[in-house]
N, C-alpha and C positions, 0 to 999 in steps of 0.2 A: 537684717537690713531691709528697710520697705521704702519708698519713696512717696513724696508728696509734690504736687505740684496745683496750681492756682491762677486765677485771676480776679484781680480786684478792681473795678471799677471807679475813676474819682471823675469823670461828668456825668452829666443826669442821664444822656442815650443810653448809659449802661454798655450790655455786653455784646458785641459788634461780630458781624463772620469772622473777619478775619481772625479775631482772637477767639473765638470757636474751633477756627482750623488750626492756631496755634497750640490751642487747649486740646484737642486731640494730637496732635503731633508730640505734646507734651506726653501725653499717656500714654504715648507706643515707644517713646524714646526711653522714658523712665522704668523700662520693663528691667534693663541693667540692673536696677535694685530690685527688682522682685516681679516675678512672674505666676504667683500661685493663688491672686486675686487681683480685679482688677474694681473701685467700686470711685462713685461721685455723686456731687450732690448740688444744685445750685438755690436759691433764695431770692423768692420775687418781694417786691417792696410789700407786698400784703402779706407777708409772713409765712406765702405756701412756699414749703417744700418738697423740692423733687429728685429722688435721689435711688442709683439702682448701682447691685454690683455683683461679678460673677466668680467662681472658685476656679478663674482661666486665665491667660493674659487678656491686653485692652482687646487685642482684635474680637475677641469671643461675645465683647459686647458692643463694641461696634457696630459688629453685624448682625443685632438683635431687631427686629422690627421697630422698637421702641425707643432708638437710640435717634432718629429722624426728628421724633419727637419731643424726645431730651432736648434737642438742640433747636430747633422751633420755637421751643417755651421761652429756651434759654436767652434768643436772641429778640425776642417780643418782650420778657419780663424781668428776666435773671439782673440780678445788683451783685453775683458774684460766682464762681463758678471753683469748685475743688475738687483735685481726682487723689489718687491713692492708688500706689502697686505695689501688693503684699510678696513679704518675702515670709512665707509660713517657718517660724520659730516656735510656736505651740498652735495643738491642736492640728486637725486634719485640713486639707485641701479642699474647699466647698465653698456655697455663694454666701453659705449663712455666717460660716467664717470670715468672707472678706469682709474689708471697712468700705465705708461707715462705721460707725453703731452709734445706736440710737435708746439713751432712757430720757422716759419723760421727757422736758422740753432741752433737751442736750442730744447732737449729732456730732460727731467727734470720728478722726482719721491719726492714726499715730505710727509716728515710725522710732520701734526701739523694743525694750522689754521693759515689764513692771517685775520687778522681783517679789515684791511681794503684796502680788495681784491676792493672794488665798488668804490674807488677812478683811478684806473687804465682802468675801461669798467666794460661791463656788463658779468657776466660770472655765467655758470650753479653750478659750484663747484670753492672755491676757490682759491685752487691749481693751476687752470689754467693761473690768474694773473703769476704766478710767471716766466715761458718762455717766456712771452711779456715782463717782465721788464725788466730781464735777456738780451734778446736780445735787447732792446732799448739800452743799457750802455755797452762801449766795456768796463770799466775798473767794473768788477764782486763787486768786496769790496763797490764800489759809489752806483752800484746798489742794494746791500743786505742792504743798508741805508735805503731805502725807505721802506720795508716793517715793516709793525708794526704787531707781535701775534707769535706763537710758531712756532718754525719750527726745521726739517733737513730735509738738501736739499742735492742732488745731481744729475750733471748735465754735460751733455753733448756739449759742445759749437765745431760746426766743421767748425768753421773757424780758430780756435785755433788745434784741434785735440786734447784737454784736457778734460778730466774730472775734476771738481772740488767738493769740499765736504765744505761742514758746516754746524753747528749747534749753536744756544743758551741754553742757562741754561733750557728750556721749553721742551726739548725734546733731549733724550739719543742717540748716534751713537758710536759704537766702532768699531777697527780693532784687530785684530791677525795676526802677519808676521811670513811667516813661509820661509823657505829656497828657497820656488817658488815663494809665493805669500804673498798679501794684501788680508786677507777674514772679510769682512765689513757686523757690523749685529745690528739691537737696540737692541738684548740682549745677552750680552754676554755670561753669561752662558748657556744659549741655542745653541750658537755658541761652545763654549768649549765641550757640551756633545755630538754636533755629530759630532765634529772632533774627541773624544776619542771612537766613535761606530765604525768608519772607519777602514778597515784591512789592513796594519796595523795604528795602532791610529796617527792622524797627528798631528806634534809637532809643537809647538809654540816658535817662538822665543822671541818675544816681544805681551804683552798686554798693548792695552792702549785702555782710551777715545779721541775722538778725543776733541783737546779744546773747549770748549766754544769760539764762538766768530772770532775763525783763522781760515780764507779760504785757503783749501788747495787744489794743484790739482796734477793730477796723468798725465804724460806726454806720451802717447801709442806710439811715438817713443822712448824715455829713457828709460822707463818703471820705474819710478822715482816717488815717492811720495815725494811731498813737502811742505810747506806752504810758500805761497802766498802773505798775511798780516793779520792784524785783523781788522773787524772794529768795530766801538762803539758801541758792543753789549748792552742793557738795558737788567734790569731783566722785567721777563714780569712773570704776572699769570694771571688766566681766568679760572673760573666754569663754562666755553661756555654749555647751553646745546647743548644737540645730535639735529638737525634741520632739517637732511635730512627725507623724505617722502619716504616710499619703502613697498610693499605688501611682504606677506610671500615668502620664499625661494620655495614651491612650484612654484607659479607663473613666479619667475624669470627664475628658470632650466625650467619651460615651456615655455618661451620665448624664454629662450638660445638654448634650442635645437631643436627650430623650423627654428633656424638660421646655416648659417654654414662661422662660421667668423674665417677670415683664419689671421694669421699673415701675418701683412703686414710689407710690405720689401721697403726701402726707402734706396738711397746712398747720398754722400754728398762730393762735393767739395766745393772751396772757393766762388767759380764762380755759385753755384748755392745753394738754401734753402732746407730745410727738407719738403717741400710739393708735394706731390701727390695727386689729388681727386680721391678718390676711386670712382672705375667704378666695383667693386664687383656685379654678376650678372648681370651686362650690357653684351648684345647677341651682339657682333660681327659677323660683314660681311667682307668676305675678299679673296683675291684672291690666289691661291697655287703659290707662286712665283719658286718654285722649287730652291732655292737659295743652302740650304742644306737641309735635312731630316725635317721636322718639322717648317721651317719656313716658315711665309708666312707675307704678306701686305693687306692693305686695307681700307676699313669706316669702321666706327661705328655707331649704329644705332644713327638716330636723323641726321645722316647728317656731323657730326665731322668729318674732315677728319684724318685720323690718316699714310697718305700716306709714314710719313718718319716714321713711327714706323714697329719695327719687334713686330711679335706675336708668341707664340711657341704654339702646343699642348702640354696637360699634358703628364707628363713621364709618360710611358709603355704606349703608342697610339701605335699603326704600323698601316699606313694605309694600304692598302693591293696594288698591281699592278692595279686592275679595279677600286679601290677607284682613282690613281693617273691618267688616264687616263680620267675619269671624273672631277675632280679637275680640272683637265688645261683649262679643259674649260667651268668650269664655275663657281658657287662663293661658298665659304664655311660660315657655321655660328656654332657659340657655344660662352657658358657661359664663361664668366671670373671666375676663380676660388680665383687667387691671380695676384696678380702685384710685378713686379721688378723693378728698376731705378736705371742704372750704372750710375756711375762718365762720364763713357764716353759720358754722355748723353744718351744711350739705354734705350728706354723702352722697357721691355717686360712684356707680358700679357700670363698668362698659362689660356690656355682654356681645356672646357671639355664638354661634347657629344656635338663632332663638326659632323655637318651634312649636305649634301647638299641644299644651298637657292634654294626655290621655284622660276624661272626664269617664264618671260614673253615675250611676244611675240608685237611686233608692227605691224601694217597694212604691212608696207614694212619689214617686218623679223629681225629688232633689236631684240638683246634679253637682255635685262635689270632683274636685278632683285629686290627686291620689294624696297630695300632702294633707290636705283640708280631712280627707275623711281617716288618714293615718291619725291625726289628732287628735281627730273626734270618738276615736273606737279606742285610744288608749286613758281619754281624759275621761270616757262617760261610762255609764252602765245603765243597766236597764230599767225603767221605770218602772215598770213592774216586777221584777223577780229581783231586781238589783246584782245580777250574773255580770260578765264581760259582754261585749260587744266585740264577736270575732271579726277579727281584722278580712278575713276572705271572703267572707258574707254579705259584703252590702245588697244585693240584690236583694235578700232576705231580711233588712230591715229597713224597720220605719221610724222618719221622724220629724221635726218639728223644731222651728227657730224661734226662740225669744228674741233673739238679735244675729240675722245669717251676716252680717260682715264680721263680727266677734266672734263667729261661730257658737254661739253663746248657746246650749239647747234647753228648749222648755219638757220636750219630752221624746224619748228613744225606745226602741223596744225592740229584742234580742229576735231574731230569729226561731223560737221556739217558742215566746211568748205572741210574736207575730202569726205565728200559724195556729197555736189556741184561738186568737181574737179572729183569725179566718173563721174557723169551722163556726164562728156563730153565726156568721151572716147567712142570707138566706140564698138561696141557689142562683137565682137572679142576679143577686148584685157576687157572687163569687163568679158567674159568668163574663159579669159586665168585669172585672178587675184585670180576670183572668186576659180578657178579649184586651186591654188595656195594656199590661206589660208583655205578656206571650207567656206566663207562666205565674204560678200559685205559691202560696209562701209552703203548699205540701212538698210541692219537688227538692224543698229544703232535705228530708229524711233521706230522699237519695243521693244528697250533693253529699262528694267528698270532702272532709275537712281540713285536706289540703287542699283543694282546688284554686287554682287565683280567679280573683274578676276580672270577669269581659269587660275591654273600655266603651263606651261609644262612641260615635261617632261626632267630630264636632259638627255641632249646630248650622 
């Protein structure tokens, strides 16, 4: 048993505090059906989605840094707002378990079981069957054919820009219309006592259930609920036992709060899916592009270029005047915190304790730093000998840019080919080199070959 609860907006201001604070009061109440995920999602009229959820009751994301922000967005952009509290029937206790879930351009929150989710793939919890069918079948009615066991579903399709709603005889959904809104809850009277705690008490125009069996959907440009069609609902029952595996609630809040799981923020046009892979705590490398205040360019660790992506620092950074004179010239790093993805295609990635990369130095005075020259020592070899390029030797080698923003090289030379091509110069100019770096590509024979590189110092 999981619960679902909602709000749907029908005037243009959309979603207002009060039904912010109602929509949370909803998710701490709704804990009654299920306490072992707690997840939401809302929908701005430009297609982005924002949506986070954790493997705890609501309080656990409430009182997430990010949860301020959820409801910021929600109250500036949101056209609708839906929460979900899982009652774990498969699968373990966790955030990755709770609802949402999310394939391709379908996010979707369900309270019930699919019995036969393992005809469709392999999947940790069952629910998750249900966004892959969903998005296989453009007509919604064909596809809620297929599944067989209890359910209310609701779902977000953005290639439509609809939300749609159903249920069977196996599981309860109701709305209340009130003068703003559609407020969508599995229990009604739960729903009726804190719209009458509210000041002053919110009235109802109409109560209903929604039918058995008729797909309806809710249009965020009309702001229109409708129904759809029906499809050949069966009666369905099940004494399913409970089958999910999960340690005491201790263990989990020690889990959860060893983590810092941020709501993630996903947008959606026609032209593109509902995926992002999270790179959450992935350390970025990146250049201060000076473009405006806070933005910059750059890799990411591992090598990804990420050269057409913007990255922002976290709100309230200021970097300081000596921070940006350093920056220019040379690389920044820091944590992802959370991720963005406009319609317009933009990524952005907020970062936090952004810090300057540790730079290095080459024989002939490149100055790379550690991912740039990780790269470059595993994509290159040596121009002359065509050997490796030991990773712990840059000091020891030399080399040369066809294109240094591409990293692209015209020519490198190993450490041992480097100190052959010493010994020919002549005493003078092995002085002057010498007098140059503080040391000879000979002291190579006596470096260890584990040794790591000294950084230097920024500029």
């Amino acid at each position: 048993m999981c619960g679902i609860v909602g709000i749907l907006p029908t005037e243009p201001a959309g979603i207002s505090w009060p039904d912010i604070d109602l929509f949370e009061n909803m998710l701490i109440t709704d804990t009654i059906r299920g306490s072992d995920g707690t997840g939401v999602f809302h929908i701005t009229a430009s297609r982005e989605i924002m949506w986070g959820k954790v493997g705890a009751p609501p309080f656990r994301l409430i009182n997430r840094p990010n949860w301020q922000k959820f409801k910021n967005t929600a109250f500036q952009e949101a056209r609708l707002l839906i929460g979900h509290n899982r009652k774990a029937v498969m699968g373990t206790v966790s955030s990755e378990n709770a609802h949402p879930f999310v394939h391709e351009h379908i996010i979707a929150v369900h309270n019930g079981f699919i019995d036969n989710h393992a005809s469709f793939g392999t999947f940790d919890v069952d629910s998750m069957a249900i966004p892959q069918v969903l998005a296989s079948e453009e007509d919604p009615v064909k596809a809620l054919q297929k599944f067989v066991g209890a359910f209310a579903i609701v779902w977000y399709n953005a290639l439509t820009h609809k939300l749609y709603i159903v249920r069977n005889a196996a599981r309860p959904l109701c709305y209340v219309k009130t003068s703003r809104n559609y407020i969508i809850a599995s229990e009604q009277g739960m729903l009726e006592w804190l719209m009458t705690r509210e000041t002053p008490p919110r009235v109802g125009t109409e109560r209903k259930d929604f039918e058995i069996g008729m797909v309806y959907e809710f249009d965020l440009h009309t702001r229109i609920l409708s129904e759809l069609g029906r499809y050949p609902a069966t009666a369905y029952a099940s004494c399913r036992p409970v089958i999910g595996t999960w340690g005491g609630w201790d263990d989990v809040y020690e889990d959860f709060a060893a983590t810092n799981e941020p709501i993630d923020t996903v947008s959606h046009t026609p032209k593109h899916t509902i995926k992002v892979k999270s790179i959450i705590g992935e350390t970025l490398v990146f250049d201060f592009a000076g473009l405006r205040p806070g933005i910059v360019t750059g890799l990411m660790s591992g090598g990804k270029d990420l050269s057409c992506i913007k990255i922002a620092m976290a709100p309230g950074f200021t970097p300081t005047p000596e921070d940006l004179k350093i920056w220019k010239r040379t690389k920044l790093m820091g944590k992802v915190s959370h991720s963005e993805y406009y319609a317009s295609g933009l990524m952005v990635h907020w970062l936090e304790n952004c810090s300057p990369v540790h730079m290095y130095r080459t024989w002939n005075g490149i100055k790379l730093n550690a991912v740039e020259w990780r790269m470059i020592s595993k994509t290159n070899h040596c121009t002359s000998c065509g050997g490796n390029i030991p990773l712990n030797h840059i000091k020891f080698t030399s080399l040369t840019f066809s294109d240094q923003e591409k990293l692209k090289i015209k020519r490198i030379f190993c450490p041992v080919c480097l100190h052959k091509k010493y010994e020919t110069y002549t005493p003078k100019m092995k002085e002057q080199l010498r007098g140059l770096n503080g040391y000879s590509p000979a002291d190579y024979l006596n470096e260890s070959p584990t040794s790591q590189p000294v950084p230097i110092a920024a500029p």
